[in-house]
N, CA, C and O atoms as CSV, one atom per row, in Angstrom:
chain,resi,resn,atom,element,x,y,z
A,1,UNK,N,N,108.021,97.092,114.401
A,1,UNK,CA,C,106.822,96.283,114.244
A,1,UNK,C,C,105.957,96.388,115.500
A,1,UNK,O,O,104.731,96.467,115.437
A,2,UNK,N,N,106.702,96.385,116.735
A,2,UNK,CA,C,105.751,96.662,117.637
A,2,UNK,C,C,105.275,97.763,117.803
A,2,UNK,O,O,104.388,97.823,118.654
A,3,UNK,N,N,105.596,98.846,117.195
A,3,UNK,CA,C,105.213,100.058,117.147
A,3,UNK,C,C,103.866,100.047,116.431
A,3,UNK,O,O,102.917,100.456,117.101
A,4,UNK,N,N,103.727,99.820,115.718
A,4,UNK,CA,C,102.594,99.538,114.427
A,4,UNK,C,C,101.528,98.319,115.691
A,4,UNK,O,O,100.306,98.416,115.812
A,5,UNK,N,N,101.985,97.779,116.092
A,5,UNK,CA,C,100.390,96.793,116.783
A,5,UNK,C,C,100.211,97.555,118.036
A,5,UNK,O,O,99.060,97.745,118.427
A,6,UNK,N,N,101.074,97.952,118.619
A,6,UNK,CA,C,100.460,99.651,119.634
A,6,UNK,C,C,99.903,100.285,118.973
A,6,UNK,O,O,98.861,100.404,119.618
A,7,UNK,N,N,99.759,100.894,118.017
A,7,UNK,CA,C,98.762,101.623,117.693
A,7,UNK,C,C,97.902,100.708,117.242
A,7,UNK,O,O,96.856,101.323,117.448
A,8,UNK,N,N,97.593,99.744,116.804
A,8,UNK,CA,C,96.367,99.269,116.390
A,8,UNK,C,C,95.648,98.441,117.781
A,8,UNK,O,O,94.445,98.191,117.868
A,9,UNK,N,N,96.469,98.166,118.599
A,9,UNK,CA,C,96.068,98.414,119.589
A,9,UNK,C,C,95.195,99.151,120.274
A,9,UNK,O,O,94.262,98.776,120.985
A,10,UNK,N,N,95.716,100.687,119.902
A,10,UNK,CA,C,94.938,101.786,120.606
A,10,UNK,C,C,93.779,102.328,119.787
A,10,UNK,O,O,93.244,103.388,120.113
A,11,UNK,N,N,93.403,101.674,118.800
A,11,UNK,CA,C,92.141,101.468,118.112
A,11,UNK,C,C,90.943,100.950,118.558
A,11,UNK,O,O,89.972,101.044,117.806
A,12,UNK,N,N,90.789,100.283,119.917
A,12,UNK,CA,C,90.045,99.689,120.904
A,12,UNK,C,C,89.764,100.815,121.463
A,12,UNK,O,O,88.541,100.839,121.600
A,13,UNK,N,N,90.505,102.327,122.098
A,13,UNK,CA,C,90.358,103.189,122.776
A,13,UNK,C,C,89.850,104.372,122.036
A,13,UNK,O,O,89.489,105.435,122.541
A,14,UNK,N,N,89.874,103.947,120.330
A,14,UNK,CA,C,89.484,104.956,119.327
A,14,UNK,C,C,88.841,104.332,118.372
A,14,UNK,O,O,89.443,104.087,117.326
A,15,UNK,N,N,87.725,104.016,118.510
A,15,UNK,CA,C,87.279,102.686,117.634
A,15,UNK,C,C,86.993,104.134,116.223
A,15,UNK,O,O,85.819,103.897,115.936
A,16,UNK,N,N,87.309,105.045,115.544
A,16,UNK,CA,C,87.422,106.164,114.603
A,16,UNK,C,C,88.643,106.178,113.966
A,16,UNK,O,O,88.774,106.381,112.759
A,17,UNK,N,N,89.429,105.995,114.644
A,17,UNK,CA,C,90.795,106.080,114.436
A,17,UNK,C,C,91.229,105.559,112.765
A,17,UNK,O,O,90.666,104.599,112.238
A,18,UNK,N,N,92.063,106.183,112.230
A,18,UNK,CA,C,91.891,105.289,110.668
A,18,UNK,C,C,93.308,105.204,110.809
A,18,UNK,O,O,94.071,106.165,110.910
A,19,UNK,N,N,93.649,103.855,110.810
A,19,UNK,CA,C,94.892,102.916,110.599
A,19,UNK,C,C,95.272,102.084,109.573
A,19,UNK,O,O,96.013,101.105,109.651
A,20,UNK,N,N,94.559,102.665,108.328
A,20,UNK,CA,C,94.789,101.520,106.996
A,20,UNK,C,C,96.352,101.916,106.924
A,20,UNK,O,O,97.110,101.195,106.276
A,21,UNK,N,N,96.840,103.078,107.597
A,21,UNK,CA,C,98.401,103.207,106.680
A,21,UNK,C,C,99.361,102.207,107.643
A,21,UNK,O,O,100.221,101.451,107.191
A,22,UNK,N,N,99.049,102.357,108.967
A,22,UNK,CA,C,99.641,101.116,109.748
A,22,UNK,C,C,99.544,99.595,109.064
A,22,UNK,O,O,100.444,98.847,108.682
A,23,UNK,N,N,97.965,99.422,109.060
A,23,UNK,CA,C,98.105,97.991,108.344
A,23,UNK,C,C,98.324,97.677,107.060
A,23,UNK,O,O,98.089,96.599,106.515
A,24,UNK,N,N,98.818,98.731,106.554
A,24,UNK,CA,C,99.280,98.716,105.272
A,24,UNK,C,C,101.111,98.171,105.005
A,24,UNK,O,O,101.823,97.511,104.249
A,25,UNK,N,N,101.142,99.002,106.223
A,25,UNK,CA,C,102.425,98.581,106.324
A,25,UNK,C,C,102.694,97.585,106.629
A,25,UNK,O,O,103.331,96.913,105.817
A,26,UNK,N,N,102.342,96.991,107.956
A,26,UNK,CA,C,102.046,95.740,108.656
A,26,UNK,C,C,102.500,94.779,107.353
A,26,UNK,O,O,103.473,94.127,106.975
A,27,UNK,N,N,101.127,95.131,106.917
A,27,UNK,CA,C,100.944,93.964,105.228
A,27,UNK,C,C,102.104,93.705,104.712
A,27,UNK,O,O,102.427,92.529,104.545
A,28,UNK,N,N,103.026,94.825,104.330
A,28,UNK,CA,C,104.196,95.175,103.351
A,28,UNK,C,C,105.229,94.101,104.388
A,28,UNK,O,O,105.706,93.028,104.018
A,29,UNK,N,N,105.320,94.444,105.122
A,29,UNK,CA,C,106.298,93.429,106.055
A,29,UNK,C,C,106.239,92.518,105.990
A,29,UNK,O,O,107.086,91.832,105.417
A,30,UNK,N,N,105.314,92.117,106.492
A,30,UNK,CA,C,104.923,90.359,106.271
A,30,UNK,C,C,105.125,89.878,105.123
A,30,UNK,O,O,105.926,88.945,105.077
A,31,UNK,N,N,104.528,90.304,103.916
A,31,UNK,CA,C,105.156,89.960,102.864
A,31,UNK,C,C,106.399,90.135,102.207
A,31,UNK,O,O,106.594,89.690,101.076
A,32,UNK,N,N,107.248,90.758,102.853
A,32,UNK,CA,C,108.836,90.886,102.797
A,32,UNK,C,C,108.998,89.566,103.657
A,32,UNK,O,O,109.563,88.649,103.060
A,33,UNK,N,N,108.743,89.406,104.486
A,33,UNK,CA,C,109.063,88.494,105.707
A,33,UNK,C,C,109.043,87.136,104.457
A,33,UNK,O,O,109.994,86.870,103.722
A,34,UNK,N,N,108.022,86.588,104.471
A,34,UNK,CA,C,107.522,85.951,103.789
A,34,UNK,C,C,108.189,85.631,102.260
A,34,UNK,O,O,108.219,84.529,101.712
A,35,UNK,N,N,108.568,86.556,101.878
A,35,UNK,CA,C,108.762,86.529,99.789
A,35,UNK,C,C,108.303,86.440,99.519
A,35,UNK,O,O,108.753,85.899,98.509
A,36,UNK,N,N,106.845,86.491,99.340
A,36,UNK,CA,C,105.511,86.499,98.788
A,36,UNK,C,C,105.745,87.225,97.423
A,36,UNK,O,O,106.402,88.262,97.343
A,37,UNK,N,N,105.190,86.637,96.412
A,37,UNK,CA,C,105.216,86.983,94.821
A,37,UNK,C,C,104.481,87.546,94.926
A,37,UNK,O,O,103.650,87.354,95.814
A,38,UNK,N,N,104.388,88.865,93.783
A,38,UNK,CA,C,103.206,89.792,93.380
A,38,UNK,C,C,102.181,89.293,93.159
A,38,UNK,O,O,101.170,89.991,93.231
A,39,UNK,N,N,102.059,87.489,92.709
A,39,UNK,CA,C,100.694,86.950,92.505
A,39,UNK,C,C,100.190,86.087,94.002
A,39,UNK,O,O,99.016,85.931,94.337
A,40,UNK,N,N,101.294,85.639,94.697
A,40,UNK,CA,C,100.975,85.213,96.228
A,40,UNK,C,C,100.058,85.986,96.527
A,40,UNK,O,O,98.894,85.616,96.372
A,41,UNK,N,N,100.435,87.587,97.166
A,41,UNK,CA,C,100.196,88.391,97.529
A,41,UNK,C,C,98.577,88.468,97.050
A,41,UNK,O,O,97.649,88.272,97.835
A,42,UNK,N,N,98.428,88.747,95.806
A,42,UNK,CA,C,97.113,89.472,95.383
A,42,UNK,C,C,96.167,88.253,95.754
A,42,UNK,O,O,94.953,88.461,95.758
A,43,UNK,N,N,96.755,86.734,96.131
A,43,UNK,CA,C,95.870,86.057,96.621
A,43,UNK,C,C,95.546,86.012,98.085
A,43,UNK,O,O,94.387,85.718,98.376
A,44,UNK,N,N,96.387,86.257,99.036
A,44,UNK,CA,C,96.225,86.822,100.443
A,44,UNK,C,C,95.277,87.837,100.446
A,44,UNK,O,O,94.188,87.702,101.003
A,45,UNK,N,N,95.671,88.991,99.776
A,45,UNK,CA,C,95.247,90.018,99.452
A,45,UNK,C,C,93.727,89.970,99.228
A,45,UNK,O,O,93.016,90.927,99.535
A,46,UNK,N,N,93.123,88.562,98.554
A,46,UNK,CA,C,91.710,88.757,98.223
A,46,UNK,C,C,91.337,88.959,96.713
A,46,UNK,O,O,90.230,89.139,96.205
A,47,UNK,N,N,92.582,88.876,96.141
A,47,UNK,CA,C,92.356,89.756,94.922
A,47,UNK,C,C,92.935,88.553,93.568
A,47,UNK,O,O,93.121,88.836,92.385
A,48,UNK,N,N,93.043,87.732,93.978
A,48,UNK,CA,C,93.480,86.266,92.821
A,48,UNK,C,C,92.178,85.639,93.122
A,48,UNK,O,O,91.230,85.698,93.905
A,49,UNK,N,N,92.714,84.883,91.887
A,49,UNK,CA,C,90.964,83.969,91.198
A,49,UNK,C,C,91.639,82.755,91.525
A,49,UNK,O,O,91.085,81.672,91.338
């Protein structure tokens, strides 16, 4: 995990840099962390009504 916020980290030094697969992951964790339901999620996510 700290591996993943070093690099998004070093996104300050590469403001180009494309890190959706880091924070993608990031995401995936946390919501393991968490137990977040497939419908939790899509509301974090932005994506529930």
């Amino acid at each position: 995990m700290i591996g993943f916020i070093l690099r998004l980290v070093a996104k300050q030094a590469n403001p180009q840099a494309d890190t959706r697969a880091w924070e993608a992951e990031i995401d995936r964790l946390v919501y393991a962390l968490y137990a977040l339901t497939a419908v939790e999620i899509a509301i974090v996510a932005g994506q529930g009504n």
